[in-house]
C-alpha positions in Angstrom: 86.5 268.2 -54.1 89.1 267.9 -56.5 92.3 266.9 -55.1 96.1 266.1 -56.6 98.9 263.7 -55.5 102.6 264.9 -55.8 105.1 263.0 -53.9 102.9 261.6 -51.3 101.5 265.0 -50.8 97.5 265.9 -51.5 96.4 269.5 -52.6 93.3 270.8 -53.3 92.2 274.1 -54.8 92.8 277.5 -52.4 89.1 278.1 -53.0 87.9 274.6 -51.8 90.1 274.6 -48.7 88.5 277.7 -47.4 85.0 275.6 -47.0 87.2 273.4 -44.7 86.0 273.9 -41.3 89.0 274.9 -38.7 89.7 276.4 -35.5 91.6 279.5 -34.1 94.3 277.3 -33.9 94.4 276.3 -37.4 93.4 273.0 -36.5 91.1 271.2 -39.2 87.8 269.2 -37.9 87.2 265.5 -39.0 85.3 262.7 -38.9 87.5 260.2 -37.7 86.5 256.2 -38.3 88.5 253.7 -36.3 89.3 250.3 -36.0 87.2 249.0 -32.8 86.3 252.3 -30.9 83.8 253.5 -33.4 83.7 257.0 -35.3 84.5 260.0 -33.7 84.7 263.9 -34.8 86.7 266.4 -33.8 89.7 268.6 -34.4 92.6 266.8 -35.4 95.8 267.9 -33.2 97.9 265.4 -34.5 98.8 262.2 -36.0 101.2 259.7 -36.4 101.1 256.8 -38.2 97.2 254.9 -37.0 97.5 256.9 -34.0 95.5 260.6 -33.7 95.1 262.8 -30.9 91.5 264.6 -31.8 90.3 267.3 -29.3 86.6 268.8 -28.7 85.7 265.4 -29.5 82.3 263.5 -29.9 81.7 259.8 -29.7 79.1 259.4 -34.0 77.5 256.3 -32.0 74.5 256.6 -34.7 72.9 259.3 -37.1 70.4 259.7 -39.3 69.5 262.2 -42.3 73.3 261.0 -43.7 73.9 258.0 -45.8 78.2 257.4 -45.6 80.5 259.0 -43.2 81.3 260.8 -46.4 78.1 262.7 -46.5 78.2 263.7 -42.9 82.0 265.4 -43.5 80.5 267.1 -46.4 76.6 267.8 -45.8 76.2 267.0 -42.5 73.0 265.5 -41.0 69.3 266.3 -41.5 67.7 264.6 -39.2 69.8 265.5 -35.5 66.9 264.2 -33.5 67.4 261.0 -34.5 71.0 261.1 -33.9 72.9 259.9 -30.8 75.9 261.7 -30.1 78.0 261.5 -27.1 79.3 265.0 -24.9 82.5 266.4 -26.1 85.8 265.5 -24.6 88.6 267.8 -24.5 91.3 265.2 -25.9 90.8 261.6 -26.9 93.7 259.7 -28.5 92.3 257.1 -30.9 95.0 254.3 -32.0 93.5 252.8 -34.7 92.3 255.3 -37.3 91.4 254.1 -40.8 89.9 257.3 -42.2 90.6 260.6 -41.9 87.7 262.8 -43.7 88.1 266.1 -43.3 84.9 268.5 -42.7 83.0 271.6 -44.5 82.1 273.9 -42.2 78.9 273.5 -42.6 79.2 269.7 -41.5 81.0 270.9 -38.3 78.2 273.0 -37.5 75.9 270.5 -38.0 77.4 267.5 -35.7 78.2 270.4 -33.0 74.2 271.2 -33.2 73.4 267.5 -32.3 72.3 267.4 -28.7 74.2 265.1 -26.2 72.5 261.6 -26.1 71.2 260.6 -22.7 69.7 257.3 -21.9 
């Protein structure tokens, strides 16, 4: 995605954002990567500073089919068996985020497919 930098500020083409997956609420989906809780994805409802507040959450705890968390906010994974993904929360606030990667659709669709992991 091509991306520019103007006073702090990133913007990417109109065209690319459109393969951004987001809610009814205009709300964008992410993969979020912390500090000690882990990753997470879900729709970023706000953010300030380290702090997020993500809701209909899940818990990345492992995956396969994906190399980076890059490739699973673009692609997605291709191998969801093997995946273990926790059950969606409504809100979880995370206090140490230390990436935000936005989501393609087709990402979103692809962590939301992943079947809750039970022991």
């Amino acid at each position: 995605m091509e991306k520019i930098s103007i006073n702090g500020r990133v913007y990417v083409p109109e065209d690319e954002i459109k393969e951004m997956a987001t809610n009814t609420d205009g709300l964008e989906y992410c993969v979020i990567r912390t500090y000690s809780a882990g990753v997470h994805a879900g729709y970023l409802a706000e953010r300030n500073g380290k702090e997020v507040k993500l809701t209909n959450s899940r818990r990345l705890w492992k995956w396969a089919g994906a190399f980076t968390l890059s490739e699973i906010a673009t692609k997605g994974v291709s191998k969801p068996d093997e995946c273990k993904f926790a059950c969606a929360l409504p809100v979880i606030y995370l206090t140490e985020a230390i990436e935000i990667i936005p989501c393609t659709e087709t990402a979103r669709k692809s962590i939301e497919a992943v079947s809750e992991y039970e022991p």
